[in-house]
PDB file as gemmi writes it, atoms N, CA and C in Angstrom:
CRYST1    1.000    1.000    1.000  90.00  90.00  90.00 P 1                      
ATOM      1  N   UNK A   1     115.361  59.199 -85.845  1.00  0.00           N  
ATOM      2  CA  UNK A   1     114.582  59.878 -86.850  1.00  0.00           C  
ATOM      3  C   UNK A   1     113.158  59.350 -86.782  1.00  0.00           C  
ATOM      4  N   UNK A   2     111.991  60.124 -86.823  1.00  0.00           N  
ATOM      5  CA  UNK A   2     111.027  59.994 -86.842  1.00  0.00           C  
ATOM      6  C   UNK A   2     109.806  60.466 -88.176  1.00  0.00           C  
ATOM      7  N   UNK A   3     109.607  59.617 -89.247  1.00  0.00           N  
ATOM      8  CA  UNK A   3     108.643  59.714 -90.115  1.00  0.00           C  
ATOM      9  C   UNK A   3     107.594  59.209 -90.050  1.00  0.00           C  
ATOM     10  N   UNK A   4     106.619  59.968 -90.525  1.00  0.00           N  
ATOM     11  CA  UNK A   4     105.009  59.826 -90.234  1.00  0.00           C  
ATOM     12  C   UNK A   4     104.555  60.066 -91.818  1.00  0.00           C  
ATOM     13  N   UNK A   5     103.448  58.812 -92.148  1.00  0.00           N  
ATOM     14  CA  UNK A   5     103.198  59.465 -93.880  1.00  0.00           C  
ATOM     15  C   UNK A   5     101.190  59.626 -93.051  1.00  0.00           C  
ATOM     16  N   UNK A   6     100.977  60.448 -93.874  1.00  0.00           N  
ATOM     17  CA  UNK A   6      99.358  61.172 -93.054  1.00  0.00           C  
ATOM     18  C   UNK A   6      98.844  60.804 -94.120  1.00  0.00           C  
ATOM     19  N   UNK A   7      97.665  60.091 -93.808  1.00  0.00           N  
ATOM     20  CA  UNK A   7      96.385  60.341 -94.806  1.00  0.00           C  
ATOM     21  C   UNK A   7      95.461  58.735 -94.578  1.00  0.00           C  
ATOM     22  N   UNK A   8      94.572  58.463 -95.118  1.00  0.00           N  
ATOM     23  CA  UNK A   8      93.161  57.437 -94.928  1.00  0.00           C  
ATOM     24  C   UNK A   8      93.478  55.966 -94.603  1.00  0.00           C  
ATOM     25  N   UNK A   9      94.769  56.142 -95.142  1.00  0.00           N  
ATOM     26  CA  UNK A   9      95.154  54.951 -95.646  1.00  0.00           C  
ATOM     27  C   UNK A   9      94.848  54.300 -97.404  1.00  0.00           C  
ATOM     28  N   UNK A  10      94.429  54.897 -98.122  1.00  0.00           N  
ATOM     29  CA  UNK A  10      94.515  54.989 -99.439  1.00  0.00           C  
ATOM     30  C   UNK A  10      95.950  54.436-100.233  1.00  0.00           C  
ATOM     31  N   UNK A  11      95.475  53.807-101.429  1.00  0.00           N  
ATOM     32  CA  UNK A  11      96.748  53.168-102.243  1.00  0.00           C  
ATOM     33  C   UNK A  11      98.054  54.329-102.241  1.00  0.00           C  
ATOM     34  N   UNK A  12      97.697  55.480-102.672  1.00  0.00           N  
ATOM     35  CA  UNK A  12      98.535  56.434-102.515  1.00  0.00           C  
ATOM     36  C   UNK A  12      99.165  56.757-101.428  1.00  0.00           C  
ATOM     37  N   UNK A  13      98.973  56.390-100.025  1.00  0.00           N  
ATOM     38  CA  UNK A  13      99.840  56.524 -98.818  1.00  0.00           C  
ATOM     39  C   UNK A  13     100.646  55.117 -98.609  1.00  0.00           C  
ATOM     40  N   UNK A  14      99.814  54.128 -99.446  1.00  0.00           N  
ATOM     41  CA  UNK A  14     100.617  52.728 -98.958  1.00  0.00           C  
ATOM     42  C   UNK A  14     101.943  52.958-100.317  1.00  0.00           C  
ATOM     43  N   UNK A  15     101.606  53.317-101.030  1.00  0.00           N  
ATOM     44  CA  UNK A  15     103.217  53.669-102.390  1.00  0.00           C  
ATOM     45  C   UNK A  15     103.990  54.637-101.120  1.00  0.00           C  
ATOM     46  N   UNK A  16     103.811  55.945-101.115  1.00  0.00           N  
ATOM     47  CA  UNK A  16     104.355  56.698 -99.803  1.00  0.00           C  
ATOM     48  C   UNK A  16     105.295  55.881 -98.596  1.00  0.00           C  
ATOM     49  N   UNK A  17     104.350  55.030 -97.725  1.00  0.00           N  
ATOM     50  CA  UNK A  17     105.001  54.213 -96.976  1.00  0.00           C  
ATOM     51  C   UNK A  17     105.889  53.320 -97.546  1.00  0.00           C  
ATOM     52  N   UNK A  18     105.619  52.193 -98.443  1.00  0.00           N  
ATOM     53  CA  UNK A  18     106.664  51.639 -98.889  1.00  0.00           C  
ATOM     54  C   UNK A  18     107.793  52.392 -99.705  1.00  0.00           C  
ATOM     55  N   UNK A  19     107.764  53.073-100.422  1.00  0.00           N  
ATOM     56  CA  UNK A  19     108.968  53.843-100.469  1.00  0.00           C  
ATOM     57  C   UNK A  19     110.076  54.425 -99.388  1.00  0.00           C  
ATOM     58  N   UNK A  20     109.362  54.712 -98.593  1.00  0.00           N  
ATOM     59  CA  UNK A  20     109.828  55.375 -97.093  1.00  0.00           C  
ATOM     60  C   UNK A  20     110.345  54.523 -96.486  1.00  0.00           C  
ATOM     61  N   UNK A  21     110.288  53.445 -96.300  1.00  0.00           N  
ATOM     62  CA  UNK A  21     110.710  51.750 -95.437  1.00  0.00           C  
ATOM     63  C   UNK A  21     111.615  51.888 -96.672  1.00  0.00           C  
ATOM     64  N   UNK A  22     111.470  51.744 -97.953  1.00  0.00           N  
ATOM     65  CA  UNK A  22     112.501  50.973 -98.980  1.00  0.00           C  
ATOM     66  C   UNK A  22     114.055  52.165 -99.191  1.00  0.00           C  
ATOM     67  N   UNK A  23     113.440  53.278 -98.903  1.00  0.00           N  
ATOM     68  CA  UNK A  23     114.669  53.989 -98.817  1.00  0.00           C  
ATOM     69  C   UNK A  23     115.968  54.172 -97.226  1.00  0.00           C  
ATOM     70  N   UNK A  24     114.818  54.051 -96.275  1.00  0.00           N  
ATOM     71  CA  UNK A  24     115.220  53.654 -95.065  1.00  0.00           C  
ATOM     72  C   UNK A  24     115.801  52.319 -94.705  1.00  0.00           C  
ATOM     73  N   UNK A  25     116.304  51.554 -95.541  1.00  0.00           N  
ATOM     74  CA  UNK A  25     116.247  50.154 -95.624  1.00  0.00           C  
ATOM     75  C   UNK A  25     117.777  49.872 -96.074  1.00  0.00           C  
ATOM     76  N   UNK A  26     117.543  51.223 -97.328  1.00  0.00           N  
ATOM     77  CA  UNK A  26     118.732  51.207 -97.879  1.00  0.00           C  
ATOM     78  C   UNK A  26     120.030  52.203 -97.861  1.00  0.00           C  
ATOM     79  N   UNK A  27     119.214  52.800 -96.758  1.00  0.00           N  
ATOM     80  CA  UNK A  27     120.498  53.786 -96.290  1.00  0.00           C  
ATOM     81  C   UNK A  27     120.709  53.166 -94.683  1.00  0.00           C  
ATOM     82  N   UNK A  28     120.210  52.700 -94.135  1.00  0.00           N  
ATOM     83  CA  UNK A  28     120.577  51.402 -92.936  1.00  0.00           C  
ATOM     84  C   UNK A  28     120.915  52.361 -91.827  1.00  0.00           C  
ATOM     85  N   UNK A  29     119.260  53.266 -91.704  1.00  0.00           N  
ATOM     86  CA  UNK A  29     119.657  54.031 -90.686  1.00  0.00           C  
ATOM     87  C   UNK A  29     118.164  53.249 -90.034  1.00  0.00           C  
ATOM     88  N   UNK A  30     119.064  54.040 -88.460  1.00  0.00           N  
ATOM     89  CA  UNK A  30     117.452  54.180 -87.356  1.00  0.00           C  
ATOM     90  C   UNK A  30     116.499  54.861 -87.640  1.00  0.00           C  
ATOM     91  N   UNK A  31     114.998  54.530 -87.802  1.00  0.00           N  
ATOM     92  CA  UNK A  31     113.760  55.385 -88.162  1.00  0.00           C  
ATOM     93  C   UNK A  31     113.036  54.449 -87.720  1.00  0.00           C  
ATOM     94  N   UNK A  32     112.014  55.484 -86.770  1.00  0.00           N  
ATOM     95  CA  UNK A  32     110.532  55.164 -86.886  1.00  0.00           C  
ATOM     96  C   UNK A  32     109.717  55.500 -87.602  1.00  0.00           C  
ATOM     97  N   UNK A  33     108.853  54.619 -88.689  1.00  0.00           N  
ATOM     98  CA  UNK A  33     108.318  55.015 -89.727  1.00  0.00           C  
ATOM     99  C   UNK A  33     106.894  54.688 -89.428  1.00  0.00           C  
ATOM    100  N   UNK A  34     106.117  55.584 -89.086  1.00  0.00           N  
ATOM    101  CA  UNK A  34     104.778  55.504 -88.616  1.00  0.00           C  
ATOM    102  C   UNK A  34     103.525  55.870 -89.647  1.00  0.00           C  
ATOM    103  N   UNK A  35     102.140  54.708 -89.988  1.00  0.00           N  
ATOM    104  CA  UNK A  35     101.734  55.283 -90.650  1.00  0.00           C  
ATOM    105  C   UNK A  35     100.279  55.627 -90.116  1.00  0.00           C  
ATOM    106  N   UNK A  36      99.543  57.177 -90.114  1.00  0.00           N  
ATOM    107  CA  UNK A  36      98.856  58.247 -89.392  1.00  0.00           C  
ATOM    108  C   UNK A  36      97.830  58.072 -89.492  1.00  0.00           C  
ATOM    109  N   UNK A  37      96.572  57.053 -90.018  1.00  0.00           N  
ATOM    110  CA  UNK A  37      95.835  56.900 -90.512  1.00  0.00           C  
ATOM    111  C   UNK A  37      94.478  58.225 -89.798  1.00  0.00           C  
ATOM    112  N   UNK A  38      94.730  58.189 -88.741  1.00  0.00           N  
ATOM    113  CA  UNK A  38      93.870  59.322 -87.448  1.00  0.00           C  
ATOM    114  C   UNK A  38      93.356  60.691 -88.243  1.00  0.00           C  
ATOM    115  N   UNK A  39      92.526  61.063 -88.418  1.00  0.00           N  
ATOM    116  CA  UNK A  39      92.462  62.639 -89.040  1.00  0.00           C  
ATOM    117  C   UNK A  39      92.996  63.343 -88.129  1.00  0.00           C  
ATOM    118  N   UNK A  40      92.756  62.984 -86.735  1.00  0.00           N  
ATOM    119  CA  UNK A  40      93.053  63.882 -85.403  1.00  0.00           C  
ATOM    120  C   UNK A  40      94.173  64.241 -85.008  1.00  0.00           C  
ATOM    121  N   UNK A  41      94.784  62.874 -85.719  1.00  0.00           N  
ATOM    122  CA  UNK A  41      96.253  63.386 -85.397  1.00  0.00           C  
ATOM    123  C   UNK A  41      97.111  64.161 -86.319  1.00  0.00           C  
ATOM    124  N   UNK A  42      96.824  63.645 -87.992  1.00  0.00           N  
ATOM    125  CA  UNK A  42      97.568  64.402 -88.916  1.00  0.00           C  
ATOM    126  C   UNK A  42      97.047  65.589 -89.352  1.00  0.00           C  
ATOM    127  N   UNK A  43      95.886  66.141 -88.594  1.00  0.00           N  
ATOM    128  CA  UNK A  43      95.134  67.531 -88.819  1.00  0.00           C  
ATOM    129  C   UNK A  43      95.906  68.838 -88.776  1.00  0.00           C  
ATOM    130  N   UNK A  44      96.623  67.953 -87.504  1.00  0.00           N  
ATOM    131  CA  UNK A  44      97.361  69.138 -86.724  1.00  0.00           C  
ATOM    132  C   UNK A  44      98.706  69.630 -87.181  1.00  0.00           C  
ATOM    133  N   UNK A  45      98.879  68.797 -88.918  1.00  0.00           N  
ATOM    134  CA  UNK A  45     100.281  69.221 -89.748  1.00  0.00           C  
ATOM    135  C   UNK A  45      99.619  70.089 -90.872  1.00  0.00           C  
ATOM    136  N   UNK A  46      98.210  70.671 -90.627  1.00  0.00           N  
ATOM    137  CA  UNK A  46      97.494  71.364 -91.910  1.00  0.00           C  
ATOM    138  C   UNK A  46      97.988  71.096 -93.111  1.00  0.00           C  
ATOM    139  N   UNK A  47      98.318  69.644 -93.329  1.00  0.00           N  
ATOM    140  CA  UNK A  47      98.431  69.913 -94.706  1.00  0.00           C  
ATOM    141  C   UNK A  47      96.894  69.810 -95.911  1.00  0.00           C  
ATOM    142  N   UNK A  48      96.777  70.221 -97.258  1.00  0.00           N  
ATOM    143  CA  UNK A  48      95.309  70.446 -97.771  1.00  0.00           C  
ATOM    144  C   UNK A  48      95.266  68.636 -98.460  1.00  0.00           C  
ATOM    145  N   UNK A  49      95.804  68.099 -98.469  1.00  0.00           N  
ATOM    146  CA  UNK A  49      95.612  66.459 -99.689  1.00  0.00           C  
ATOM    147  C   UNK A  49      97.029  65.439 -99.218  1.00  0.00           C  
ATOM    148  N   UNK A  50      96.289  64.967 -99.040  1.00  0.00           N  
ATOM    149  CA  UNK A  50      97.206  63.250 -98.771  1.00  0.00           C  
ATOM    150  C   UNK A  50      97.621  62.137 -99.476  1.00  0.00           C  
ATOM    151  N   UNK A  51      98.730  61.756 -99.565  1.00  0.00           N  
ATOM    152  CA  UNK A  51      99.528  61.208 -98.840  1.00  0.00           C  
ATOM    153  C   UNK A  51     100.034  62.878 -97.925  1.00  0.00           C  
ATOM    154  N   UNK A  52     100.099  62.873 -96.760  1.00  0.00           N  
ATOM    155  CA  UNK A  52     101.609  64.027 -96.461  1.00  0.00           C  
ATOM    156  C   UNK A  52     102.545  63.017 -96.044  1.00  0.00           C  
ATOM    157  N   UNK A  53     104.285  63.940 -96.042  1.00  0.00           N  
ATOM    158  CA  UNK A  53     105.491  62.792 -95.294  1.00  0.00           C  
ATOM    159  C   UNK A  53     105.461  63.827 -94.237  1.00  0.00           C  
ATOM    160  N   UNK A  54     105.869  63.274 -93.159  1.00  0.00           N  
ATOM    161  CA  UNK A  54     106.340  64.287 -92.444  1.00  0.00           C  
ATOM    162  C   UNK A  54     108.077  63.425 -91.519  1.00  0.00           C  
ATOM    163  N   UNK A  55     108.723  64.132 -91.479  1.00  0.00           N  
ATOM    164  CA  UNK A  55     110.337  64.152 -91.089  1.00  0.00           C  
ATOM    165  C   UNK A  55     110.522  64.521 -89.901  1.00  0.00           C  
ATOM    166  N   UNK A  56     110.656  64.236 -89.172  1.00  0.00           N  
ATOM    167  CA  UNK A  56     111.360  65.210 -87.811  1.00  0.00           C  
ATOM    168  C   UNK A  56     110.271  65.887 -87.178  1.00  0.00           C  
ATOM    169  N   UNK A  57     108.937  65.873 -87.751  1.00  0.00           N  
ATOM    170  CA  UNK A  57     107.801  66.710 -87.306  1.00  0.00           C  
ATOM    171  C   UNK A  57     107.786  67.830 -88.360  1.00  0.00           C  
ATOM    172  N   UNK A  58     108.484  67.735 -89.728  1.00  0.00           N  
ATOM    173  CA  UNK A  58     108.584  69.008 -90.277  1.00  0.00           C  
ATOM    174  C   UNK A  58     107.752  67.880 -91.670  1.00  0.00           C  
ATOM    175  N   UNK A  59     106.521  68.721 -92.410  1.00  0.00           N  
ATOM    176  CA  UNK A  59     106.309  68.532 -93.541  1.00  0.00           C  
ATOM    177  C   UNK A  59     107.171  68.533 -94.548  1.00  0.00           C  
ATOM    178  N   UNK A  60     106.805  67.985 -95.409  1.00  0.00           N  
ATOM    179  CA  UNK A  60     108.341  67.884 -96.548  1.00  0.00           C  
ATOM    180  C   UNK A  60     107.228  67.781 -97.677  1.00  0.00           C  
ATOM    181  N   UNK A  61     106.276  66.868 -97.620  1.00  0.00           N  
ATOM    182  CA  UNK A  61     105.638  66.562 -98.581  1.00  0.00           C  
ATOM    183  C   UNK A  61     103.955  66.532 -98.494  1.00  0.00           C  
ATOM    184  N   UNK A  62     103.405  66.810 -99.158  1.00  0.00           N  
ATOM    185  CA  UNK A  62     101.704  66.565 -99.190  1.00  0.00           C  
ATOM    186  C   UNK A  62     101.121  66.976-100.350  1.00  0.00           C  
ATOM    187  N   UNK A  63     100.003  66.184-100.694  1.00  0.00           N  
ATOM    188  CA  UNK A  63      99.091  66.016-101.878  1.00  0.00           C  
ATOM    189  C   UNK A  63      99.451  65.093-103.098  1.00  0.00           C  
ATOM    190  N   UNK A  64     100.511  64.891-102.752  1.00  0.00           N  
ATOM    191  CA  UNK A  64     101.624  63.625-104.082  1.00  0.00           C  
ATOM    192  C   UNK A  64     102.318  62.792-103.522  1.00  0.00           C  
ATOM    193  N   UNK A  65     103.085  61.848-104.686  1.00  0.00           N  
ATOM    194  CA  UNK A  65     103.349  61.106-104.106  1.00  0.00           C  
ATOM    195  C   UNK A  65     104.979  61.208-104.875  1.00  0.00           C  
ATOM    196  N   UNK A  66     105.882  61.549-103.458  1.00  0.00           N  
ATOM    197  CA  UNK A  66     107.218  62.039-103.896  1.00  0.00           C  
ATOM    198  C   UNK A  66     107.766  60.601-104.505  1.00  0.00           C  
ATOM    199  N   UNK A  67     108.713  61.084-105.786  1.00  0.00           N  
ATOM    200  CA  UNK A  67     109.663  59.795-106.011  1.00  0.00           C  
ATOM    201  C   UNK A  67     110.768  59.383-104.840  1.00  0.00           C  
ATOM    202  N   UNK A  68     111.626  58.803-105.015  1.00  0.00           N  
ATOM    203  CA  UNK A  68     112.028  58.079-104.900  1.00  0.00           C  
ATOM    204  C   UNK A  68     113.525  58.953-104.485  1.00  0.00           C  
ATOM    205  N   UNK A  69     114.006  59.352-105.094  1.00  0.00           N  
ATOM    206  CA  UNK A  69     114.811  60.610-105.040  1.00  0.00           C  
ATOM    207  C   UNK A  69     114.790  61.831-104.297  1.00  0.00           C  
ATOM    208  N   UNK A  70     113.384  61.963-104.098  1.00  0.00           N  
ATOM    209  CA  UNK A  70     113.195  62.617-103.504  1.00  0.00           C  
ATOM    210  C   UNK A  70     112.672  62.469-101.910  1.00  0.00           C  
ATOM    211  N   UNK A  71     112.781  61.812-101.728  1.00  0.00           N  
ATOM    212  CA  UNK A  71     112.323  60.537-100.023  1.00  0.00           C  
ATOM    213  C   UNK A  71     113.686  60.517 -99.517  1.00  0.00           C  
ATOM    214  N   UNK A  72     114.785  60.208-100.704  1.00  0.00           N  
ATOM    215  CA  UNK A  72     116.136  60.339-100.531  1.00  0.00           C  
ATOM    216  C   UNK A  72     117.060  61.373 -99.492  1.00  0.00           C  
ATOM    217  N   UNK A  73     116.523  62.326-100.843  1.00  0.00           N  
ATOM    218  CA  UNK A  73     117.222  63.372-100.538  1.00  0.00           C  
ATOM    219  C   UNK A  73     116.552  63.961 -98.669  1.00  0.00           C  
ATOM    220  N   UNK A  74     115.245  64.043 -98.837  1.00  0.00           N  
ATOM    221  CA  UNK A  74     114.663  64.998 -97.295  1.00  0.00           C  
ATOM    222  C   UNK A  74     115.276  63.841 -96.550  1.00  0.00           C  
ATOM    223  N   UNK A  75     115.540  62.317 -96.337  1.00  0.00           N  
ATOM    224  CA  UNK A  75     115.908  61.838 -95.421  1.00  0.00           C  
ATOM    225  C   UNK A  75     117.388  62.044 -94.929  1.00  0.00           C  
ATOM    226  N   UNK A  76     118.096  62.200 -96.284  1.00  0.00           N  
ATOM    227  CA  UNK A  76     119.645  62.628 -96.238  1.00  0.00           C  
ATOM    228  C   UNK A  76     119.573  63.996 -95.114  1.00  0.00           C  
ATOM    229  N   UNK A  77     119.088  64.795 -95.941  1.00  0.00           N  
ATOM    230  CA  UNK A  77     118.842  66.190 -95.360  1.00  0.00           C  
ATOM    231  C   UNK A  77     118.778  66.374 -93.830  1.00  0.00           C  
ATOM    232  N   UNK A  78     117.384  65.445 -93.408  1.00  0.00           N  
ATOM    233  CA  UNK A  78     117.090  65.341 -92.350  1.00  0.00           C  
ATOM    234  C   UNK A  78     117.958  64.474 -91.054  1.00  0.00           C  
ATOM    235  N   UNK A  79     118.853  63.778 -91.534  1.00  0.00           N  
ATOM    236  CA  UNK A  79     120.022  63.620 -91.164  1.00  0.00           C  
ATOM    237  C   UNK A  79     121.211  64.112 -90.485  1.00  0.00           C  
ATOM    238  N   UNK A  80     121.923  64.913 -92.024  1.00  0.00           N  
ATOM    239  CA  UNK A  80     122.200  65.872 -91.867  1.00  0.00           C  
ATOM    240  C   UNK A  80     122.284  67.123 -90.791  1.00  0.00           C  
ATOM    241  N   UNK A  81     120.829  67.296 -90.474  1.00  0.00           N  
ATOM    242  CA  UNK A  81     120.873  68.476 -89.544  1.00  0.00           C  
ATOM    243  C   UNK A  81     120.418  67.743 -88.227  1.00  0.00           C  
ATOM    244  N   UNK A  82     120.099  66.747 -88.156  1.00  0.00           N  
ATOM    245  CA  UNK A  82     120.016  66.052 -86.385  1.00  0.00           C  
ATOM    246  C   UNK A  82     121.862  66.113 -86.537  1.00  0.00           C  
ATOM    247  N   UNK A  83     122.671  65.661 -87.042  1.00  0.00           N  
ATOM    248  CA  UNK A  83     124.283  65.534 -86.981  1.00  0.00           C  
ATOM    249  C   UNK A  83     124.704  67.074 -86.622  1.00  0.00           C  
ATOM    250  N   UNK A  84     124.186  68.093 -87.152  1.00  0.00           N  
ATOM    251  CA  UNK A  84     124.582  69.363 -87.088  1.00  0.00           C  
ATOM    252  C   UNK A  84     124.104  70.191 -85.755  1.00  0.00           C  
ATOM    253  N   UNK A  85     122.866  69.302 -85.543  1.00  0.00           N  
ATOM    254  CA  UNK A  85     122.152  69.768 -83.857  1.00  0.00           C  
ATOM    255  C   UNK A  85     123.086  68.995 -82.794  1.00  0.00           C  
ATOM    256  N   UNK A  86     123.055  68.186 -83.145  1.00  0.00           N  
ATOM    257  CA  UNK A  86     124.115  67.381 -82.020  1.00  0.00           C  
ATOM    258  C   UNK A  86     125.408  67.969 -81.586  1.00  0.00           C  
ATOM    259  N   UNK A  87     126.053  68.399 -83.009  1.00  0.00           N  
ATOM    260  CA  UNK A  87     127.399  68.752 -82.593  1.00  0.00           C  
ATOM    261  C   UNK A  87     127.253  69.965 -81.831  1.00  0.00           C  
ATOM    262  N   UNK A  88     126.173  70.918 -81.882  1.00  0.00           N  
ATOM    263  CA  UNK A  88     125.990  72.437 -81.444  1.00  0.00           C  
ATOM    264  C   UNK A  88     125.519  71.812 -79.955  1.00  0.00           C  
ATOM    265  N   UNK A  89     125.261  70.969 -79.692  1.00  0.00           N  
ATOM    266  CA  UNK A  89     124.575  70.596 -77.930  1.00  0.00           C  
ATOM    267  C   UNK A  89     125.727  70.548 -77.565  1.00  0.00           C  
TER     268      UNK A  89                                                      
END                                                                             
């Protein structure tokens, strides 16, 4: 699994990131949790306001800063369907 949180690096992406490590931590999976600081690179997920999360390469989140529950759930999710791609290969 691959997560990316986008934006300046601002207090609001470092809450973002640590949540993201603290939920990944506690579901005791594999993730690379990368944080995007580049405009160049997180440009190219158009999102309009930062923090963004991004999952798998898929946006989930941008302009806020998701709880806790909700970091949860898209990681469950995102899970989920790498397990459901696999079995279809």
């Amino acid at each position: 699994m691959n997560i990316k949180v986008l934006g300046p690096g601002c207090m609001n992406c470092v809450k973002v990131e640590s949540t993201v490590r603290e939920v990944v931590g506690e579901l005791s999976i594999p993730a690379d949790v990368e944080k995007v600081t580049d405009f160049n690179r997180w440009a190219k997920y158009r999102i309009l306001g930062t923090p963004g999360l991004v999952i798998n390469d898929k946006v989930v989140c941008a302009a806020r800063i998701p709880s806790k529950a909700e970091v949860t759930t898209w990681i469950i999710d995102a899970l989920e369907q790498e397990e459901r791609e696999a079995r279809a290969a």
